[in-house]
MARDRENLUM-354799 format. One record per residue: residue number from 0; residue in three letters; x, y, z of N, C-alpha, C, O, CB in turn. Coordinates in steps of 0.05 Angstrom, whole numbers, plus 5000, padded with zeros to 4 digits. Glycine has a CB too. Example, Ala and Ser with C-alpha at 12.3 -4.5 7.8 and 13.67 -1.06 7.14 Angstrom:
! MARDRENLUM-354799
   i  aa n.px n.py n.pz ca.px ca.py ca.pz c.px c.py c.pz o.px o.py o.pz cb.px cb.py cb.pz
   0 ala 5264 4886 5156  5246  4910  5156 5264 4934 5156 5285 4934 5169  5226  4911  5181
   1 ser 5257 4955 5142  5273  4979  5143 5258 5001 5157 5268 5023 5161  5282  4988  5114
//
This chain:
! MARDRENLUM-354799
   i  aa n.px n.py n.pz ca.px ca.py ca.pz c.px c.py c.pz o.px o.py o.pz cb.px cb.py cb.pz
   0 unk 7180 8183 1047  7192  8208  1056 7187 8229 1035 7196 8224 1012  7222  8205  1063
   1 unk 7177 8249 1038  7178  8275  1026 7195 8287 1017 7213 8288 1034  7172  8290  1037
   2 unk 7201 8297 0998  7222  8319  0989 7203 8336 0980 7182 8333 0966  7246  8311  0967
   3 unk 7216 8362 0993  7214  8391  0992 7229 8400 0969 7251 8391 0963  7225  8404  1016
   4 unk 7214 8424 0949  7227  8428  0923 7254 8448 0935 7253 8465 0953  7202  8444  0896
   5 unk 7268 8442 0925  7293  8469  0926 7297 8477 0904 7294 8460 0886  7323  8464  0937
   6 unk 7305 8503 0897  7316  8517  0875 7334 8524 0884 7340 8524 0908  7303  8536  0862
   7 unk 7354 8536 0858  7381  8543  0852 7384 8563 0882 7393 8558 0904  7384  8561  0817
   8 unk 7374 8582 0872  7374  8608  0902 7373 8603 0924 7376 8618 0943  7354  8625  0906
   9 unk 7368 8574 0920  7365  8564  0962 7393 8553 0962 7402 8547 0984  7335  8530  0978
  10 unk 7406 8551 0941  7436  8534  0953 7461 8550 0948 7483 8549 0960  7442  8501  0935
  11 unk 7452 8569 0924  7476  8578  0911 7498 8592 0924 7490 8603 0945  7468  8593  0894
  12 unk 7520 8596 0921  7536  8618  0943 7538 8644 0927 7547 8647 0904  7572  8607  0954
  13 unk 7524 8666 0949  7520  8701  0936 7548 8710 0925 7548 8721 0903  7510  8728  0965
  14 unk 7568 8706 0936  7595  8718  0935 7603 8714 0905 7607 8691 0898  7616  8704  0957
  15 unk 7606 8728 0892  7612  8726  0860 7635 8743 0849 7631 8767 0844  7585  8736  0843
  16 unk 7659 8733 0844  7672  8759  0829 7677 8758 0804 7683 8738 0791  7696  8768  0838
  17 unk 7674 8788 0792  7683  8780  0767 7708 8800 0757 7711 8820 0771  7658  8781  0747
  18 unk 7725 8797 0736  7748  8819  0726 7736 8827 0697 7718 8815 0685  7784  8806  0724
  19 unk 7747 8845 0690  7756  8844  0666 7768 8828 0640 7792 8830 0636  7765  8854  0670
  20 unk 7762 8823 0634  7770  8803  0600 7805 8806 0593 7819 8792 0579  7747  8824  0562
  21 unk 7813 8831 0612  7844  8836  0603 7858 8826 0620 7879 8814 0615  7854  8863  0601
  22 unk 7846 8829 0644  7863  8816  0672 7882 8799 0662 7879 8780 0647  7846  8798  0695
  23 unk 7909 8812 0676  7924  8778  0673 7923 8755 0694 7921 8762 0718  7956  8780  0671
  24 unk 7924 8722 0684  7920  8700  0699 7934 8706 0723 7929 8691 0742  7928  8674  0686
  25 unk 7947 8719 0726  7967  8721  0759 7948 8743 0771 7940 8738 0794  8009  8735  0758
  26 unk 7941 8760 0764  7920  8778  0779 7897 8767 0788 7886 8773 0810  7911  8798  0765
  27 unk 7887 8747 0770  7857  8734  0776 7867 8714 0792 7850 8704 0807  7837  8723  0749
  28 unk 7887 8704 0793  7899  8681  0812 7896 8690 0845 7889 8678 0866  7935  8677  0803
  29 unk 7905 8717 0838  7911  8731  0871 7884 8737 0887 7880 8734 0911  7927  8766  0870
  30 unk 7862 8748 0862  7836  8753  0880 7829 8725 0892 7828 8719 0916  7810  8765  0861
  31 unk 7823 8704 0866  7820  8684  0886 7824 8673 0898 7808 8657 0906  7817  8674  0888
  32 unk 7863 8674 0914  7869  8671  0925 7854 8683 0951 7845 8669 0969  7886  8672  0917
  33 unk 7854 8719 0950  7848  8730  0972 7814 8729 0978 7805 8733 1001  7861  8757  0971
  34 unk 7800 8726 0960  7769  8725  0961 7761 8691 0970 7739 8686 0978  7756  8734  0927
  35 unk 7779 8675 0968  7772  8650  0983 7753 8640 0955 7730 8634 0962  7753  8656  1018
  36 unk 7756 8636 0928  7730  8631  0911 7751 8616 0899 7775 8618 0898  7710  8656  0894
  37 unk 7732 8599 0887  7741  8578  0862 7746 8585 0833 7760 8571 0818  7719  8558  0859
  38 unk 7731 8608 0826  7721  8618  0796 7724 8646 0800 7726 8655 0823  7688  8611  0787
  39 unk 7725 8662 0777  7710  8689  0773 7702 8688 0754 7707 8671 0737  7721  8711  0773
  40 unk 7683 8709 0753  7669  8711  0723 7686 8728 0706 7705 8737 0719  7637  8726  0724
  41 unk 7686 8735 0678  7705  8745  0666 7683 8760 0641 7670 8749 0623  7729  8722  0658
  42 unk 7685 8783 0647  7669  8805  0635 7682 8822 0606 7707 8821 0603  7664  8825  0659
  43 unk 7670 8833 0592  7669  8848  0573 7654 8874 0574 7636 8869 0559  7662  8834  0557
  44 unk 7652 8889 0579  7646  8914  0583 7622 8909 0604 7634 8907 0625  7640  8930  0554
  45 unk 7600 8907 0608  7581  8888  0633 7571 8872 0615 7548 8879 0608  7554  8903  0653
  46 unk 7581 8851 0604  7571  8830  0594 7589 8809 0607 7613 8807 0605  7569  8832  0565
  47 unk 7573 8795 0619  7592  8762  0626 7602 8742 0607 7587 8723 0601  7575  8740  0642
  48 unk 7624 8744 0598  7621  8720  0568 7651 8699 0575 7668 8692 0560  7627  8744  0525
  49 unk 7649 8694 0597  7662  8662  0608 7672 8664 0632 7663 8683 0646  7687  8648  0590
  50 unk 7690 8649 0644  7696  8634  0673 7723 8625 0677 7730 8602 0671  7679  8609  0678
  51 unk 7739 8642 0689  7761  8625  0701 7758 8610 0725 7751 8620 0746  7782  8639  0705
  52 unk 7764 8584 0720  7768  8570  0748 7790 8552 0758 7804 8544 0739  7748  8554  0752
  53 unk 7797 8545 0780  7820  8537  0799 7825 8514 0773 7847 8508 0765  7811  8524  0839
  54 unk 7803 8505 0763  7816  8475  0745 7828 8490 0722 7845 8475 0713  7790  8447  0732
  55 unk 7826 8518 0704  7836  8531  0683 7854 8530 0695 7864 8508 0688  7828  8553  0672
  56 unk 7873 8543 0716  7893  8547  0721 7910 8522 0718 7930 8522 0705  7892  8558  0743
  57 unk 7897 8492 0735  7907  8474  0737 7921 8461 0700 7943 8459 0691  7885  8460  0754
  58 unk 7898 8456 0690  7896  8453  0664 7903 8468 0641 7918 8459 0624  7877  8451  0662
  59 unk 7895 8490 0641  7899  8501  0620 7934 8510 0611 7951 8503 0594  7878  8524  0623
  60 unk 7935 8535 0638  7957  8548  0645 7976 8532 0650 7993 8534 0632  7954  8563  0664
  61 unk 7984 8513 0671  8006  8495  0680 8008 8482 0649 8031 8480 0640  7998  8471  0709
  62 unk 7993 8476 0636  7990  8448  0615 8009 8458 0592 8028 8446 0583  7952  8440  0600
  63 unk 7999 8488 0583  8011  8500  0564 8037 8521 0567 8054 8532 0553  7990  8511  0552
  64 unk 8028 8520 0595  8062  8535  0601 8055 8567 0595 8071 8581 0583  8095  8523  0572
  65 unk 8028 8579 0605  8024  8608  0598 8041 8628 0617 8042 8630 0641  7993  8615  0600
  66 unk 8051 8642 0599  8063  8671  0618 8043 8675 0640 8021 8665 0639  8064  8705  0600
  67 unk 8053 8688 0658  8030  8699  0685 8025 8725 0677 8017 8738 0697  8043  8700  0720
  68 unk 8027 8740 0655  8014  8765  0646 8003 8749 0627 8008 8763 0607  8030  8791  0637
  69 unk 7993 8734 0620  7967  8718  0592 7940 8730 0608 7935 8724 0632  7965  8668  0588
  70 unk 7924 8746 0593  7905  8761  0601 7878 8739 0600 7872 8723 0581  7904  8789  0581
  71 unk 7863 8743 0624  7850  8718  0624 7824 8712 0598 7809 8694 0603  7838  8718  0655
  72 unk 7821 8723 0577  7804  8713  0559 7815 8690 0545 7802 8671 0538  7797  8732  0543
  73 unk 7839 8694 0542  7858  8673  0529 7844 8638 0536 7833 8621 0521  7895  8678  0545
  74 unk 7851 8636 0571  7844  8610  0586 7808 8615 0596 7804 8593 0585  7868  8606  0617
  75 unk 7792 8620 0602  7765  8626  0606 7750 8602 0587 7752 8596 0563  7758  8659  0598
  76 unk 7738 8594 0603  7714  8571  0592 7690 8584 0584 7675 8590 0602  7704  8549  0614
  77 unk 7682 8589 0554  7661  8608  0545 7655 8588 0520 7672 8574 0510  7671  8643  0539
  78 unk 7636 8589 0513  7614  8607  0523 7602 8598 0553 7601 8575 0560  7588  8606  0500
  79 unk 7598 8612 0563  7590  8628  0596 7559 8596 0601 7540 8594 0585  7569  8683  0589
  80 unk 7560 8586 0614  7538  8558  0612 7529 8580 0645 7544 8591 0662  7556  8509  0615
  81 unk 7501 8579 0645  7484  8595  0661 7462 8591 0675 7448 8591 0655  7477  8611  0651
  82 unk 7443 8586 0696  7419  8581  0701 7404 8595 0721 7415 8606 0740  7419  8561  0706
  83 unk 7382 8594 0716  7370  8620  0731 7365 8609 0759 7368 8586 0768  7339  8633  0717
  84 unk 7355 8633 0773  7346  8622  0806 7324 8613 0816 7319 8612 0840  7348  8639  0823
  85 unk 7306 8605 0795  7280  8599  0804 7287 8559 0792 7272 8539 0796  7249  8624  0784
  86 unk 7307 8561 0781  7302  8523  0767 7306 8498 0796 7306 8507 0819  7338  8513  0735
  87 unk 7307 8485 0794  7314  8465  0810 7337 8460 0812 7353 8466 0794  7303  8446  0807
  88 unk 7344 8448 0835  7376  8434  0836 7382 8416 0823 7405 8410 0817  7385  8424  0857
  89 unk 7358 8402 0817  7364  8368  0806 7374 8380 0768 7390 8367 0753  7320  8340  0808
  90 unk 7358 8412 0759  7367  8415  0740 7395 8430 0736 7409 8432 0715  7349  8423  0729
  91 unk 7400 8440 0758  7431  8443  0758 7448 8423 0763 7472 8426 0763  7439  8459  0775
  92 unk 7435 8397 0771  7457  8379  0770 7460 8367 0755 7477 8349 0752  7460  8366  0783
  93 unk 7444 8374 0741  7444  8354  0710 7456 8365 0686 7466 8350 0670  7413  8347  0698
  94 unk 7455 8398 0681  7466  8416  0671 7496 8408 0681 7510 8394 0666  7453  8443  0677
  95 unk 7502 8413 0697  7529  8411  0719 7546 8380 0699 7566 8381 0684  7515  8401  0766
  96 unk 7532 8360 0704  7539  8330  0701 7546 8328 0671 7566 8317 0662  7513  8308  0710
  97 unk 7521 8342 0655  7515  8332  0627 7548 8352 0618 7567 8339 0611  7475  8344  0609
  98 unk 7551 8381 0620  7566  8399  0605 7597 8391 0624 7618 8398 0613  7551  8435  0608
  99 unk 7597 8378 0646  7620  8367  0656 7640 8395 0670 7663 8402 0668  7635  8349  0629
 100 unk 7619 8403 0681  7636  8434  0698 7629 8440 0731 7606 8435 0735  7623  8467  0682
 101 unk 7636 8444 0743  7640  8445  0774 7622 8473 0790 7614 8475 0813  7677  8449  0779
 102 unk 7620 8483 0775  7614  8512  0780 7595 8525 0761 7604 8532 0739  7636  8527  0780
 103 unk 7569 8530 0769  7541  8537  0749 7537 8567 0756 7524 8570 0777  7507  8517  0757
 104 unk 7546 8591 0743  7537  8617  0746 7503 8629 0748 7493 8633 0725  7550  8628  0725
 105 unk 7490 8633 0764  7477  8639  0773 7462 8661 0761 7467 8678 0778  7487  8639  0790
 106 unk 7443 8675 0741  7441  8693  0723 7403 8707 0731 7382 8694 0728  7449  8674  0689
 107 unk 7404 8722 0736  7381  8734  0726 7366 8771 0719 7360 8791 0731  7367  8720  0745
 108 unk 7366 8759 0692  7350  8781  0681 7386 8803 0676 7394 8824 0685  7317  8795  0710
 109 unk 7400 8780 0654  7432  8791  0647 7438 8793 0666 7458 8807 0664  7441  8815  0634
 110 unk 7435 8786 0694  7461  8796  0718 7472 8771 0731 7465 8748 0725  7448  8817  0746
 111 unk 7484 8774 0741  7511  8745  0754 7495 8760 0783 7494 8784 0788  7566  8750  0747
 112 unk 7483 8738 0798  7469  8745  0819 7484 8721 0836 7484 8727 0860  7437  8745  0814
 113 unk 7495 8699 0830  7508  8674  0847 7519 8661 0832 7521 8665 0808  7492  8656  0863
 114 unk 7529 8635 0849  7536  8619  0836 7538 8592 0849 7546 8591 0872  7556  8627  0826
 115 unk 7528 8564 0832  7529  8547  0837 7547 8522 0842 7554 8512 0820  7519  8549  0830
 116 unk 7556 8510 0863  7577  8493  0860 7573 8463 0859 7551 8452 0864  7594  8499  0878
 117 unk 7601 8451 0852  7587  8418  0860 7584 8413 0889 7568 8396 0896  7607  8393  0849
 118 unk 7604 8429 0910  7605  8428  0936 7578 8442 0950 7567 8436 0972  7631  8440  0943
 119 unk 7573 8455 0937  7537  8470  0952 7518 8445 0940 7501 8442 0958  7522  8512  0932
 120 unk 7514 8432 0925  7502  8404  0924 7499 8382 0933 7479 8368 0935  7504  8396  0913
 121 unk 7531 8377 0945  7544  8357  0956 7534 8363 0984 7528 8344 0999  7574  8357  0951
 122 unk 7532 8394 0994  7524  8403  1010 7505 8393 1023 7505 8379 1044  7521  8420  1004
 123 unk 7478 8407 0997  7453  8403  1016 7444 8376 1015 7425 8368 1028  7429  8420  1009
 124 unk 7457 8365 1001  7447  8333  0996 7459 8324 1025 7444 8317 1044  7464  8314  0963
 125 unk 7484 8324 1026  7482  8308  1068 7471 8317 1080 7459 8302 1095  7503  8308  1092
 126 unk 7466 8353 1082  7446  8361  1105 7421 8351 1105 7409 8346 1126  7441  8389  1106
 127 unk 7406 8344 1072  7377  8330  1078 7381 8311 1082 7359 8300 1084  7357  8328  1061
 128 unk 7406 8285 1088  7399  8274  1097 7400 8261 1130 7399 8239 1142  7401  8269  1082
 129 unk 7403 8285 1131  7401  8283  1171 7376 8295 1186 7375 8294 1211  7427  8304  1186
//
């Protein structure tokens, strides 16, 4: 059986948000609540420099008992782990596996263009195999 190459850009999900570096964890809580997303990106003036995600909250915040005004640079997983849209999946899953993170930001040419999940993998992996 054949396999067809896929890259990052054929799986990734477009929908990306990002805040500000000041945001507090209860604000970034609410978008993703209302944006339906796992992560945001967490910016510095337009520079991307880390990632809150549903597991920071879980982990980080619950663990240490942070105020819900703790501005999200505090909890953010940085440095910012990134891959472009032309690589393969098999190297985002290995990036993904090796650095032990759920969610691969999507980058090209400095911009947050997508983002990669373990569930968009999990994804296309049952669809190929039907």
């Amino acid at each position: 059986m054949e396999q067809s190459v896929i890259y990052v850009k054929d799986i990734m999900t477009n929908q990306v948000i990002s805040v500000d570096s000041s945001v507090s964890v209860n604000d970034a809580a609410k978008m993703m609540e209302n944006s339906e997303v796992g992560a945001i990106i967490v910016m510095e003036g337009n520079e991307p420099r880390g990632i809150i995600t549903d597991r920071d909250f879980a982990i980080k915040i619950a663990a240490h008992a942070y105020p819900i005004d703790t501005p999200v640079r505090r909890v953010m997983s940085s440095p910012l782990i990134t891959i472009g849209p032309e690589e393969l999946i098999s190297v985002a899953a290995d990036l993904m596996s090796t650095r032990k993170i759920r969610k691969l930001p999507v980058m090209d040419e400095d911009k947050i263009i997508g983002i990669v999940t373990a569930t968009n993998l999990v994804d296309h992996q049952l669809h190929s195999l039907n």
